[in-house]
Each structure stands twice: as C-alpha cells, then as structure tokens.
DRENZA-478729 format. One record per residue: residue in one letter; y, x, z of N, C-alpha, C in turn. Coordinates in steps of 0.02 Angstrom, whole numbers, plus 50000, padded with zeros to 5 digits. Atoms other than C-alpha are relative to their C-alpha. Example, Ala and Ser with C-alpha at 12.3 -4.5 7.8 and 13.67 -1.06 7.14 Angstrom:
BEGIN
A499415004550000497755061550390500605004550000S499414995849997499475068450357500554996150037
END
This chain:
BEGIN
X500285005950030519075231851508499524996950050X500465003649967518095217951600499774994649983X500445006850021516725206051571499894993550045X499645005849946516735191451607499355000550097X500355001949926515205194751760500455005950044X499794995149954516455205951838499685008349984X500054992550003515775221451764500585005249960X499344999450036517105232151737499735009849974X500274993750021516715247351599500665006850006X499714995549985517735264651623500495001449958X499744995650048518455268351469500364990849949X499785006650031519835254251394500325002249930X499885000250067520005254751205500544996249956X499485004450039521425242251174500445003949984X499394996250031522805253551147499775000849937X500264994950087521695265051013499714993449937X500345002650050520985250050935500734992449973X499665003850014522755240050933500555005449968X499704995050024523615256650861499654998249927X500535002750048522135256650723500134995249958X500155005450042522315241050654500834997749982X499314999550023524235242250664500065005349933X500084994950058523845257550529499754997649951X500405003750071522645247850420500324996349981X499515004650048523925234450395500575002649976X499474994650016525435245750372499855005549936X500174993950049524565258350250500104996349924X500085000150043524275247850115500914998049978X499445000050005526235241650125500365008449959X499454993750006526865259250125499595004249925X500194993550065525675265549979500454994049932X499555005350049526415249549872500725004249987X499255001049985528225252449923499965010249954X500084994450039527755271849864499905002749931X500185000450058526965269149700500504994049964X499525005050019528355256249678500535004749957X499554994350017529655271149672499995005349961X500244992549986528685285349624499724998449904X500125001050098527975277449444500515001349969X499554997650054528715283949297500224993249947X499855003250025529735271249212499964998949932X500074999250057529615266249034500854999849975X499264998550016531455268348941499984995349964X499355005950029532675257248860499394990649999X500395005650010531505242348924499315000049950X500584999650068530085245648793499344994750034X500455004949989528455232248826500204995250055X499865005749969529565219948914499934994149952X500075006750046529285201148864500684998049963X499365004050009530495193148787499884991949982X499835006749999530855173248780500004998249951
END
C-alpha cells in the first residue's frame, strides 16, 4: 500500500479486506437461500390468501 507522499507501509491488506467484505455480502444470501429450504412447510396450503 502507498500514500499518496510516497510513503510506502509494509504490510498490504487488500486481498484480506477484499476477501472480507466478499463474505459479509455473500453470508446473508446463503443464510436466506438456507432458511428458504430448510423451514418446515405448512400442509395442504393452510394460511394461504385467497382472492
């Protein structure tokens, strides 16, 4: 990583912090898509609307 006066610090964090934030947006997808599947259904339709 380097600033802009040319100081350049040792240790570059973009990978870990572009991994990271690839996880925080991804997690909440995959717990949806999980609890999508994974709930227990109610049978023969019971508290659906009807028209």
């Amino acid at each position: 990583m380097q600033l802009a006066h040319g100081l350049t610090l040792g240790v570059d964090f973009t990978e870990g912090v572009a991994t990271t934030m690839l996880i925080v947006s991804a997690l909440p997808l995959v717990v949806a898509v999980l609890v999508f599947f994974l709930m227990p259904r109610r049978p023969d339709g019971a508290g659906a609307r009807t028209p």
